[in-house]
N, C-alpha and C positions, 0 to 999 in steps of 0.2 A: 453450584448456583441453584436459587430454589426459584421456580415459577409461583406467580401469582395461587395457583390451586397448591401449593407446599410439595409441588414434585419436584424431585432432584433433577437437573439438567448436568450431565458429566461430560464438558468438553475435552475433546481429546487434543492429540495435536502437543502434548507435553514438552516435546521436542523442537517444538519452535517458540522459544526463548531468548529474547535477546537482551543482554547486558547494554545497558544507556547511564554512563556517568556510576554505574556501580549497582544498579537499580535492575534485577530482573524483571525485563516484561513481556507481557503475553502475545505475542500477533496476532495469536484467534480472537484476544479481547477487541483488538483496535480491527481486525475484520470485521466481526462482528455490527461494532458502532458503523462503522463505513458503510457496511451492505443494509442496516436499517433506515438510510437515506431515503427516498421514494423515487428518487433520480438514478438513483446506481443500480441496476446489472447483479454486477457480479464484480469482489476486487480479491485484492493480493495484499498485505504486508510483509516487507524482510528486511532483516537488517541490513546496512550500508556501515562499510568502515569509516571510522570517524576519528581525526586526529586527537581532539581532547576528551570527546565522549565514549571513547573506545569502538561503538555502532551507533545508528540511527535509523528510526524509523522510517521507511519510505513506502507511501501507498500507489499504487494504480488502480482505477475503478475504468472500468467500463460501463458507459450509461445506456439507459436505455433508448428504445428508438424514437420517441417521440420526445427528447430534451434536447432544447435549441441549442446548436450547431457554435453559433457565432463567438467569439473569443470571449467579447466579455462578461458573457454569460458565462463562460467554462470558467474563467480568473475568478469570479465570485463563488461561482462554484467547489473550488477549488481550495481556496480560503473559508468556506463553511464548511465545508470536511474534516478541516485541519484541523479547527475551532470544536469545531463537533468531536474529535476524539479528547482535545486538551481539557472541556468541558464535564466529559462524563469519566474521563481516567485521570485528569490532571498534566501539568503543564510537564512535568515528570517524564514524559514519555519521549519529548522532545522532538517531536515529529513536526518536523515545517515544511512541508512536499507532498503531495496529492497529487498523482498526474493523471489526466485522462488520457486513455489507448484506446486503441481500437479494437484491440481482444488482449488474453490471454494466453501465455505458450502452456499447453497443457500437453498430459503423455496420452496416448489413444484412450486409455483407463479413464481419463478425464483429469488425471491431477495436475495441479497448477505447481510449474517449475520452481519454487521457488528460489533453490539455492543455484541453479544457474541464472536465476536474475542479480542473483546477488554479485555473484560472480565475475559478472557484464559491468556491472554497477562500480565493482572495486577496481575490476581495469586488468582482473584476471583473463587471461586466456580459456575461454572454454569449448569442450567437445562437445560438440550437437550429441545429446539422447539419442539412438537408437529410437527410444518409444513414442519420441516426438510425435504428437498427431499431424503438426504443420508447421514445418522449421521457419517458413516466411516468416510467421509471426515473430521468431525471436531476430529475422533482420528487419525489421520492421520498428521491434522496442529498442536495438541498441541506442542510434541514436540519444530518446528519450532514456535511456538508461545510464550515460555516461554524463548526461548535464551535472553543472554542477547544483549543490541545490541553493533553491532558489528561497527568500525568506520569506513567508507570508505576512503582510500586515493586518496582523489579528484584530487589531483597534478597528481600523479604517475597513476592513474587509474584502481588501483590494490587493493585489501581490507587489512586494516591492520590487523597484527597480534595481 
């Protein structure tokens, strides 16, 4: 990718690819769009198994401290996330779920767990990390890990029922 002044930017991260309908896509890309938000923190994408799509996109962001609290702030929120990645990578990507947490499970090193959220998400059984910096957080996301997802109404802006 080339910045504005013609330097190269060389994301890494090659390795986290996920297959959606046949279609390889990038999680660092839809990171990326997600954490340009002004409201978010810091997020996560990874894949989720998917009956006809084979995976699917699923985000968590973490906001930051001073974004209102209240549901229906978060629901709108949430649906312009969604919209916001469909908009700059295309409908392709097939991401309908943005969920706001209240952190992220990371290893002491800082890195964010991704493939044990997946994990959680698919309904696999998994072994807490060793490098876990603080395992609460991952009893904390299962819940929000195992919903099913949920569709956003992209027209209306609003999450459907």
């Amino acid at each position: 990718m080339r910045t504005q002044h013609r330097y190269l930017y060389v994301m890494g991260r090659t390795d986290d690819v996920i297959n959606v309908a046949g279609n390889r896509l990038s999680t660092g890309a839809m990171e990326e769009i997600l954490a340009s938000h002004p409201d978010v923190a810091e997020c996560a994408v990874f894949g989720v198994a998917e009956a006809i799509n084979g995976q699917i996109p699923r985000g968590l962001v973490v906001l930051r401290s001073d974004v209102p609290a209240d549901e229906v702030s978060q629901a709108l929120l949430c649906a312009e996330l969604v919209q916001l990645v469909r908009d700059q990578i295309g409908a392709v990507t097939g991401i309908r779920q943005v969920d706001i947490v209240a952190a992220l499970p990371r290893t002491r090193s800082g890195k964010i767990l991704r493939m044990t959220m997946t994990s959680i998400a698919d309904g696999r059984d998994v072994v807490v990390p060793p490098t876990i910096a603080d395992a609460s957080v991952l009893g904390e996301l299962r819940p929000v890990l195992r919903l099913e997802p949920k569709l956003a109404s992209i027209s209306s802006g609003r999450p459907a029922r």
